[in-house]
Every structure is written in C-alpha cells, then in structure tokens.
SESEKOL-423449 format. One record per residue (C-alpha): x, y, z. Coordinates in pm, whole numbers, plus 50000, padded with zeros to 5 digits. Example, Ala and Ser with C-alpha at 12.3 -4.5 7.8 and 13.67 -1.06 7.14 Angstrom:
# SESEKOL-423449
512304955050780;513674989450714;
This chain:
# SESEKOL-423449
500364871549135;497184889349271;496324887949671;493334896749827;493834917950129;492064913450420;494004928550718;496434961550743;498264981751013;500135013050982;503335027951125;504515064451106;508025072351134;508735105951337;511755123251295;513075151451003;514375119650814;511665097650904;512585055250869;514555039950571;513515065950341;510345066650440;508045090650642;504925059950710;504145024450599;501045004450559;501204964550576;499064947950387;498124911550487;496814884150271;494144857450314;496434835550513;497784866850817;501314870350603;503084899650456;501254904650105;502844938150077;504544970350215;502805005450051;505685038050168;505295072550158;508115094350118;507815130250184;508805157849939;512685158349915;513215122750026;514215093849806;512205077849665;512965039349560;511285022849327;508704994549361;509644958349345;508854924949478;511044905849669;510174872449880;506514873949765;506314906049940;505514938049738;507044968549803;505364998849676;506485037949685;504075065249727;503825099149817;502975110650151;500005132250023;498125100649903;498465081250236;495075094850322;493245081749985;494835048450030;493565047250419;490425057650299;490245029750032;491375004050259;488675018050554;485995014950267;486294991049986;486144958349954;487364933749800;491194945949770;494014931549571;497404941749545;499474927649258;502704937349096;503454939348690;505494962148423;508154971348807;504614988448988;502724981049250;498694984449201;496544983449479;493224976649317;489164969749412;486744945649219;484474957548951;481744977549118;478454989049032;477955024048992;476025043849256;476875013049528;477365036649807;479295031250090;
C-alpha cells in the first residue's frame, strides 16, 4: 500500500530519555487528514525498534541526524508517498526531471 502525503506535524520529546524510545516524531497524513504514518528518530545510544505497520499506520525508525533531510524533503518535494515492503518504511518522491529546481 502506497499513500500520498499531503499534511505533517512534528513533535520533539525533551528530556535525557526523550518519549517511548524516541527523541522526535513526524506524522505523516494521507489524502483523507488520517494517520498514514509515524517517521522516529532515536538518538545515539537509544533503542532503536524496528519498522512495521500496524492498523494501516506505518511506523518507521530513523536516526536523529537525518530528521533534518527528511524536514527538508517534506518542506520541498512534492508529490510524497510513504509505503512499507521487505519490514521498511520508504518515504519516497515521484520521478523528477533533472535540473527541476526548487
């Protein structure tokens, strides 16, 4: 299953331990304003779960030093899809020409 994103928000967790494992989460949101997915980042030296999908949401682990490339992808590309296959999470654009620009 492939969903186009169209909407996100993001939440960062403060303290040395941070949320659930996690130091910040982006939502994702579909066509239709529900959950599509969940992308975490986990700091060095905190665990680190797996991706899965559960409910028809995606759940997708990262590290905290590529939360700014994925904000910068979502601030900047479009279309977006997120899908899930082989237990990953892939946050993907369309085909694009080269030398498009921004």
């Amino acid at each position: 299953m492939t969903i186009e994103i169209k909407n996100y928000h993001v939440l960062f967790y403060g303290s040395p331990d941070g949320y659930q494992t996690n130091r910040a989460q982006i939502s994702l949101y579909g066509p239709d304003g529900k959950t599509a997915a969940y992308v975490r980042f986990n700091d060095p030296g905190m665990t680190f779960e797996n991706d899965y999908e559960s409910g028809g949401i995606i759940r997708m682990h990262l590290p905290s030093s590529m939360f700014g490339n994925v904000i910068d992808v979502l601030r900047n590309e479009k279309p977006l899809y997120i899908y899930f296959a082989q237990g990953r999470g892939f946050l993907s654009t369309s085909t694009e020409p080269v030398g498009e620009g921004e």
